[in-house]
DRENDO-1510 file (C-alpha; in Angstrom, 1 decimal, always signed):
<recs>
REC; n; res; u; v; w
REC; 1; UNK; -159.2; +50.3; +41.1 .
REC; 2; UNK; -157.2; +53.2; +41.9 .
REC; 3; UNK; -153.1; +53.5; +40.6 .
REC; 4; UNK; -152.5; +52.9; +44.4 .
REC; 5; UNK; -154.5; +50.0; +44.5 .
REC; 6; UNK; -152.0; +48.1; +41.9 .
REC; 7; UNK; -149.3; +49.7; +43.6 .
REC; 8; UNK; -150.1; +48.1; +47.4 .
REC; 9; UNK; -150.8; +44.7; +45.8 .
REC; 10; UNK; -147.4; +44.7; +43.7 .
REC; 11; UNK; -145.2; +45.9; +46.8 .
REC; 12; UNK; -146.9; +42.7; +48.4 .
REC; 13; UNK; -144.9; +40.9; +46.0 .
REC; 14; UNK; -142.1; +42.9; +46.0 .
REC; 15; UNK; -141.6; +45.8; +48.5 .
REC; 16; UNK; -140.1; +48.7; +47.4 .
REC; 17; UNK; -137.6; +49.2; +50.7 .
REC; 18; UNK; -135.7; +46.3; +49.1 .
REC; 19; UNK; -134.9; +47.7; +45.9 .
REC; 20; UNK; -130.8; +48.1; +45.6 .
REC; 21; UNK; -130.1; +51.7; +46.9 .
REC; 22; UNK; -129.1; +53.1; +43.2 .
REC; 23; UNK; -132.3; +52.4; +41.9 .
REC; 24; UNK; -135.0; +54.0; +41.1 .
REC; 25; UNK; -138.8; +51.8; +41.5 .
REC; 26; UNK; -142.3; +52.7; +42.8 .
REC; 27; UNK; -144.7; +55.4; +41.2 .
REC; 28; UNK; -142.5; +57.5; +38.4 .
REC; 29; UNK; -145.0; +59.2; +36.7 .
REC; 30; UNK; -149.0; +60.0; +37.3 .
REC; 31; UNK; -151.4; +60.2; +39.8 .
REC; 32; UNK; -151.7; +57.7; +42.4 .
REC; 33; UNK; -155.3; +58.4; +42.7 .
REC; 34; UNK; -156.5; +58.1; +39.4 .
REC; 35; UNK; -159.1; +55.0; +38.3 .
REC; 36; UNK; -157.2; +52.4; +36.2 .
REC; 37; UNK; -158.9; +51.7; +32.9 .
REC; 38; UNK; -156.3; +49.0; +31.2 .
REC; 39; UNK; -152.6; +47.8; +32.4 .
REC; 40; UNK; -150.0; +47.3; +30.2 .
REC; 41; UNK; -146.9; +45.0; +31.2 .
REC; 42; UNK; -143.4; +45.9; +29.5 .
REC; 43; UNK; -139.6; +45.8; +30.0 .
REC; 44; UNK; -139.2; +48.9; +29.1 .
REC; 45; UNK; -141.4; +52.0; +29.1 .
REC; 46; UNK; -139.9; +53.6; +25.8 .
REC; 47; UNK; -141.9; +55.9; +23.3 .
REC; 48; UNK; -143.5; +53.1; +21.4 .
REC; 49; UNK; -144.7; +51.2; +24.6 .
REC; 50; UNK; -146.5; +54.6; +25.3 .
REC; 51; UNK; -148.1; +54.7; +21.7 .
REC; 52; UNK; -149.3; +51.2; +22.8 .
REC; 53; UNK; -150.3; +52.0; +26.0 .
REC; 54; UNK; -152.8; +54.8; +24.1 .
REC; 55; UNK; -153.9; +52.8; +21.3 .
REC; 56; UNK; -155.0; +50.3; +23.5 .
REC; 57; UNK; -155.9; +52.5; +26.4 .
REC; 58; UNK; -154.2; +51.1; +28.8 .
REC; 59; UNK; -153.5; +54.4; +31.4 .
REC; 60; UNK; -151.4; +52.7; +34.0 .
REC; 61; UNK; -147.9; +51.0; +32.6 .
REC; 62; UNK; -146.0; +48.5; +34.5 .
REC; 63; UNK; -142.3; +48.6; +33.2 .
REC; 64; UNK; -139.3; +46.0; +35.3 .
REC; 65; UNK; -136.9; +48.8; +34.1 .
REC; 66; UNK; -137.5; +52.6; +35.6 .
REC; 67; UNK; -137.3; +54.9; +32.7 .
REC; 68; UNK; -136.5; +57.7; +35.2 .
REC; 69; UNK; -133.3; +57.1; +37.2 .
REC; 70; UNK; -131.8; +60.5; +37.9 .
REC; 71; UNK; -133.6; +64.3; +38.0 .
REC; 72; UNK; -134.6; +65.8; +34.8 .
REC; 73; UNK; -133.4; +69.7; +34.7 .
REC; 74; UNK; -135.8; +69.8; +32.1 .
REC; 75; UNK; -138.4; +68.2; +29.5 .
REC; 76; UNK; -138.1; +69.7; +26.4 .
REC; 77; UNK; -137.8; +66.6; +24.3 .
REC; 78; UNK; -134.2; +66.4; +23.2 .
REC; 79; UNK; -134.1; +62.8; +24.4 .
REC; 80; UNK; -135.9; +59.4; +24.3 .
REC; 81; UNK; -136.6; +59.5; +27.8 .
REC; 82; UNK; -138.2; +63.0; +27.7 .
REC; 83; UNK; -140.2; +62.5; +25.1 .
REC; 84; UNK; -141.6; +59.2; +26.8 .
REC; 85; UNK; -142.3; +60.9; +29.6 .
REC; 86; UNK; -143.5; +64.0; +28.1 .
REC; 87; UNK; -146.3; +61.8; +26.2 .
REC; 88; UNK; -147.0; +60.0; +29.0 .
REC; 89; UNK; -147.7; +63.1; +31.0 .
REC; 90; UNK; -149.7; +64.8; +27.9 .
REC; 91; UNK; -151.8; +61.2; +27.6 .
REC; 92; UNK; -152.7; +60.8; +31.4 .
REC; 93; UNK; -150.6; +57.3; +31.5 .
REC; 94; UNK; -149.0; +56.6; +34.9 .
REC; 95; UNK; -145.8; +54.7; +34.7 .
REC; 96; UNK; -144.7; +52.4; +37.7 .
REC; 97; UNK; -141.3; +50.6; +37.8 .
REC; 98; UNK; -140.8; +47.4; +39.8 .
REC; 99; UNK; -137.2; +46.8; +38.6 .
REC; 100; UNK; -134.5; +45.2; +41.5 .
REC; 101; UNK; -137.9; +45.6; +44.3 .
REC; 102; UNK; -138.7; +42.2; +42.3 .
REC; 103; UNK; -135.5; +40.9; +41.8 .
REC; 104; UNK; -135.0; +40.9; +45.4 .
REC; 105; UNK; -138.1; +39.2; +45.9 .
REC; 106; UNK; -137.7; +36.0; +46.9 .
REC; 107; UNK; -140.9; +35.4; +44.6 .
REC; 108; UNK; -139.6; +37.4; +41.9 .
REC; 109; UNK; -137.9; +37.4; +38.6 .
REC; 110; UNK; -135.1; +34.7; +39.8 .
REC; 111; UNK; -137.9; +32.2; +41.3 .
REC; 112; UNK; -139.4; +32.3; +37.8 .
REC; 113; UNK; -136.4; +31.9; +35.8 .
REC; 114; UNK; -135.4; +28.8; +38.3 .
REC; 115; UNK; -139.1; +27.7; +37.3 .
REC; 116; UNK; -138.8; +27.8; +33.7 .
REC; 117; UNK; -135.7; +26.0; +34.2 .
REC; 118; UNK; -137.0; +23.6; +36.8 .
REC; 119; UNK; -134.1; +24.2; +39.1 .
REC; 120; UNK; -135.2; +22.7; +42.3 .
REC; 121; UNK; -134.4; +23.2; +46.2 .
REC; 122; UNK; -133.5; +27.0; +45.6 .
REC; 123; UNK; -132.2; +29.3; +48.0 .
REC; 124; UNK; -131.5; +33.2; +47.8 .
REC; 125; UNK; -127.4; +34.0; +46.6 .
REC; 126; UNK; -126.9; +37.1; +48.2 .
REC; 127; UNK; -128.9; +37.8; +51.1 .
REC; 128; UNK; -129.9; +41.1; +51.5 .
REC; 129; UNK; -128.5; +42.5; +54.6 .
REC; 130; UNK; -130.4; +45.6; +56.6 .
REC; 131; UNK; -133.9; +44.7; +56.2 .
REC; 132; UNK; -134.8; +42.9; +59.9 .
REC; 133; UNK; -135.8; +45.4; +62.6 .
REC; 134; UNK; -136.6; +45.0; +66.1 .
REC; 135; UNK; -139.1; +46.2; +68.7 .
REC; 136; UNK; -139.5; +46.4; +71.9 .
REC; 137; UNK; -142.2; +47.7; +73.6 .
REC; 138; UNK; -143.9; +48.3; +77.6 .
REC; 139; UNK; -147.2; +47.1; +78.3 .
REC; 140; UNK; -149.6; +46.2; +81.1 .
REC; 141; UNK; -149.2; +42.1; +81.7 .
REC; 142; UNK; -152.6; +41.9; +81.2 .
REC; 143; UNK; -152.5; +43.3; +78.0 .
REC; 144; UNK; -149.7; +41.9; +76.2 .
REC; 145; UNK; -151.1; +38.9; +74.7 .
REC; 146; UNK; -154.0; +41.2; +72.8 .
REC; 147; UNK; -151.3; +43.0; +71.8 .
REC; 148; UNK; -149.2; +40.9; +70.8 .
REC; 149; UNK; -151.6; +39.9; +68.4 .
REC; 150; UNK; -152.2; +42.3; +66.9 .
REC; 151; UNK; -148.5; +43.1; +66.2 .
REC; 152; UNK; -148.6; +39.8; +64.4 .
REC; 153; UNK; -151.7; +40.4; +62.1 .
REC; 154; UNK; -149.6; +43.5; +61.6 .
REC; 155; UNK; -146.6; +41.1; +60.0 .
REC; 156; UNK; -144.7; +41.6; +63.4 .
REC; 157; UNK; -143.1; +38.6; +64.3 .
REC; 158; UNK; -142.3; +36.5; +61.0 .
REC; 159; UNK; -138.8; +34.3; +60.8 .
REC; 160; UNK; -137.9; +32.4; +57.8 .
REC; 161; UNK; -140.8; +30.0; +58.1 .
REC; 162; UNK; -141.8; +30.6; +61.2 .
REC; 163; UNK; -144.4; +33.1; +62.4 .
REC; 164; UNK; -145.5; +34.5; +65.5 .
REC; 165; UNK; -142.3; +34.5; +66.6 .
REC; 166; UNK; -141.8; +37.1; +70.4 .
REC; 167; UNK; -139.7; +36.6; +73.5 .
REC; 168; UNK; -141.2; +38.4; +76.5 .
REC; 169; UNK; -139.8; +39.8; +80.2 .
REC; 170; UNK; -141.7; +40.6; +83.1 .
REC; 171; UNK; -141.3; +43.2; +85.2 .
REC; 172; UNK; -141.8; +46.4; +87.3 .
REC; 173; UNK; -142.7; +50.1; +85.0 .
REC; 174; UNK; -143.0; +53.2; +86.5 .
REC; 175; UNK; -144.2; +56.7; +85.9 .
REC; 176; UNK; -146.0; +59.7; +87.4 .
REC; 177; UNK; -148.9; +61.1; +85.2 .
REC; 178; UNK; -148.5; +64.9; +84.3 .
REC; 179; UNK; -150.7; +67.7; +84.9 .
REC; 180; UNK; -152.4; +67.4; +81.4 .
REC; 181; UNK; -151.7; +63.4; +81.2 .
REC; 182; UNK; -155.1; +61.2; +80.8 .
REC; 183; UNK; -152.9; +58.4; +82.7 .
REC; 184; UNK; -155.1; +54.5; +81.8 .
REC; 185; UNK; -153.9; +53.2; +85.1 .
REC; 186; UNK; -152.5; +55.9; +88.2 .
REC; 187; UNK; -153.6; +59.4; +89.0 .
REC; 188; UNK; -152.1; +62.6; +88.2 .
REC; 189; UNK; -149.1; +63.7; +89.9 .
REC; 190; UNK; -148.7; +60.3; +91.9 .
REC; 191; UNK; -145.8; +58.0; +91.1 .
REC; 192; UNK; -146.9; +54.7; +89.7 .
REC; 193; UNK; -145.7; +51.2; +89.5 .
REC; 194; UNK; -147.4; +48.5; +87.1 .
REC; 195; UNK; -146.4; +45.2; +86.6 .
REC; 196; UNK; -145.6; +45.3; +82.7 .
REC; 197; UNK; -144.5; +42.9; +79.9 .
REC; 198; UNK; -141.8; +43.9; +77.6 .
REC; 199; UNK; -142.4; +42.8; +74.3 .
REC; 200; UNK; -139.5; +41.9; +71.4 .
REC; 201; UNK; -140.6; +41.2; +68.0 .
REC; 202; UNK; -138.4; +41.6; +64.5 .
REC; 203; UNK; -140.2; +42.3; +61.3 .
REC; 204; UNK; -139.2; +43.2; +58.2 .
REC; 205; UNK; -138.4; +46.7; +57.1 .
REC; 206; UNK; -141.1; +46.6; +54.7 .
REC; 207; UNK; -143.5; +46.3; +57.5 .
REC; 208; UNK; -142.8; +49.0; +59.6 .
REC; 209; UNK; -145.4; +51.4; +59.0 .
REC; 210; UNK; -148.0; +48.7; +60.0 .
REC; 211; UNK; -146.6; +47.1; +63.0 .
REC; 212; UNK; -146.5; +51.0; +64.4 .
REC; 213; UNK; -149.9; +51.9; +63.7 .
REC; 214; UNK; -150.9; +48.3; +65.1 .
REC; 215; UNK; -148.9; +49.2; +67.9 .
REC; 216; UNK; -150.2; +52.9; +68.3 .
REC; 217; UNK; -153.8; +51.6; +67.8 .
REC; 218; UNK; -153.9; +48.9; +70.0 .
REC; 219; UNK; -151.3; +49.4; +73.1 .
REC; 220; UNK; -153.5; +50.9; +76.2 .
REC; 221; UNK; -151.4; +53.7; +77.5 .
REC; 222; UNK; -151.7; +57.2; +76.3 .
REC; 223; UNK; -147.6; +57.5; +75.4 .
REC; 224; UNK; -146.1; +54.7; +74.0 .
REC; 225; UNK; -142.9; +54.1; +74.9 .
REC; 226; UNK; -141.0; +51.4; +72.5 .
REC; 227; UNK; -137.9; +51.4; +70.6 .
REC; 228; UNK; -136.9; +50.1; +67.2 .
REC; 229; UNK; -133.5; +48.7; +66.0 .
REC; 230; UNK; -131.9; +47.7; +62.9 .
REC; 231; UNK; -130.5; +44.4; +63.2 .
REC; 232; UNK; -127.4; +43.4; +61.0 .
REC; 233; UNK; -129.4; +39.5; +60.8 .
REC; 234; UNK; -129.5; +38.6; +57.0 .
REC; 235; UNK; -132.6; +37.8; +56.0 .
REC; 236; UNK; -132.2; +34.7; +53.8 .
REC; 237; UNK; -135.6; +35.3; +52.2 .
REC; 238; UNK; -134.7; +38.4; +50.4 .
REC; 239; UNK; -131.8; +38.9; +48.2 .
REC; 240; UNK; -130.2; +39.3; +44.7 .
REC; 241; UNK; -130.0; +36.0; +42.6 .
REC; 242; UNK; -131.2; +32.4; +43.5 .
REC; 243; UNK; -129.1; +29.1; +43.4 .
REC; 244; UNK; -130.3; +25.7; +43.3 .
REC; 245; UNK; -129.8; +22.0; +42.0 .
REC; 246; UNK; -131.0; +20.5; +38.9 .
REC; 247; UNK; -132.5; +17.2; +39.3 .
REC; 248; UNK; -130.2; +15.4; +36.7 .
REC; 249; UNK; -126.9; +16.7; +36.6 .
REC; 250; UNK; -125.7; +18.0; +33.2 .
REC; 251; UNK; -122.5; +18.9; +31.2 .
REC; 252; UNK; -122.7; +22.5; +31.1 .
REC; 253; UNK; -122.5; +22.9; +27.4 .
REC; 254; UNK; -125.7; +20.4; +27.3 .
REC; 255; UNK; -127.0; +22.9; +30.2 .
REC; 256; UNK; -126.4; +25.9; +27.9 .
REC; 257; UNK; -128.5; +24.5; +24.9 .
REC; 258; UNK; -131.2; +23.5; +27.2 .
REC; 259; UNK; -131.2; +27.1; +28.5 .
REC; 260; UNK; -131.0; +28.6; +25.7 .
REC; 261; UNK; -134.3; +26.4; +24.3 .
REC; 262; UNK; -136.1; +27.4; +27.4 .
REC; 263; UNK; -135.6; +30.6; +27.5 .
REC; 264; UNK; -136.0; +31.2; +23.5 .
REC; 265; UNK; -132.8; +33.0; +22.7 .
REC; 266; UNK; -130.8; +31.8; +19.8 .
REC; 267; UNK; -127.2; +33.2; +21.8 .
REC; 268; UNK; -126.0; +33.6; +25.5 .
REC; 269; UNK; -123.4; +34.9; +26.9 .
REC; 270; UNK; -121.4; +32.8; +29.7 .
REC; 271; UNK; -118.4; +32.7; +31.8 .
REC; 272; UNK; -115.4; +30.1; +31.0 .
REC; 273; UNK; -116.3; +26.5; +31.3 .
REC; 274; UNK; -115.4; +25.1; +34.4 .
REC; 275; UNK; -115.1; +21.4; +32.9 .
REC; 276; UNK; -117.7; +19.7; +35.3 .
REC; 277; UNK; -121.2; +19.5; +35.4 .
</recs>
């Protein structure tokens, strides 16, 4: 496998268009088309993780924290992050970052922690907002349904826990070919009317590369005409933190000792007690 091979499987999990807008995830350092020997997983991607990563040649490092949030003027070393980098550079190590991509993640690092915890009917906390779009597009009736599908394979069409979600209109288009056109349906120079469908499907933002070439690819006319929205919906699978319900209610100091046993820390740090459970 390729560095971009890990990469497209990890933004299934956790796409990088929903990482908070001050971070910094993805690819930070390497080539996205070099062959992965060995992985190595880590919080951070400090100096010492890179002597790791080498003695156990591991070339690819996946770090939760980016150790690369703003520009470097320069790499001379002064600094831990240079010098990780600078290593990493010098040892052919590629360093990706997953960071708030996954804790947005509706699958990510709050789902586990609710796991370990065995917190149960959970639900996102904040929703992220910004990350449904809409399009509509123009097509011959008797081409929307294949279309349509192919929108959907795309990820086109996908509410909450519903899929192949679309609301259609029919009606009258109309056009007049160009000289250099290669019209499907029409001639050149004569005005046209088709019966068309107009399609509307949402997807999310993540998506939008696919659904487009699904829709270039597969729609019959020669121009495509569509047009994509942002929609201020929230989305209430994506989002920062989870909440849920314990099956047993608990006094929260009891709570706190139970977390702190689960989680294998020996101190936590906690608001004021609310004096109920």
């Amino acid at each position: 496998m390729k560095v971009k091979d890990v990469a497209e499987i990890l933004e299934e999990l956790a796409p990088l268009e929903y990482a908070e807008n001050f971070d910094n995830v993805g690819l930070l350092v390497g080539d996205p088309d070099m062959s992965v020997t060995n992985i190595l997983v880590t919080l951070d991607s400090l100096e010492n993780v890179i002597d790791e990563a080498i003695g156990k040649s591991c070339n690819l490092i996946i770090s939760f924290h980016p150790i690369l949030f703003k520009g470097l003027k320069n790499l001379t070393g002064s600094n831990y992050i240079e010098r990780a980098v600078i290593k990493a550079v010098q040892n052919n190590i590629s360093i990706y970052c997953l960071h708030t991509a996954l804790d947005n993640s509706i699958e990510g690092v709050n789902a586990k922690i609710c796991e370990v915890l065995e917190v149960k009917n959970t639900r996102i906390l904040i929703p992220q907002q910004g990350t449904i779009k809409k399009l509509t597009t123009y097509v011959p009736r008797t081409h929307s349904k294949v279309l349509l599908e192919f929108l959907f394979k795309a990820g086109a069409g996908n509410i909450g826990n519903y899929s192949e979600c679309s609301f259609t209109v029919e009606g009258t288009g109309s056009y007049k070919a160009g000289r250099n056109a290669n019209p499907v349906k029409g001639k050149k120079g004569e005005l046209h009317l088709e019966e068309e469908t107009q399609i509307n499907v949402t997807f999310p933002k993540s998506k939008e590369k696919s659904v487009l070439n699904a829709l270039f690819e597969h729609h019959l006319y020669e121009e495509v005409a569509y047009e994509i929205y942002t929609l201020d919906n929230v989305d209430s699978q994506i989002g920062m933190g989870m909440i849920g319900e314990l099956e047993i209610p608990q006094a929260e100091k009891d709570f706190f000792n139970i977390l702190k046993n689960k989680m294998n820390v020996s101190c936590i740090r906690h608001s004021d007690f609310l004096g109920k459970k």
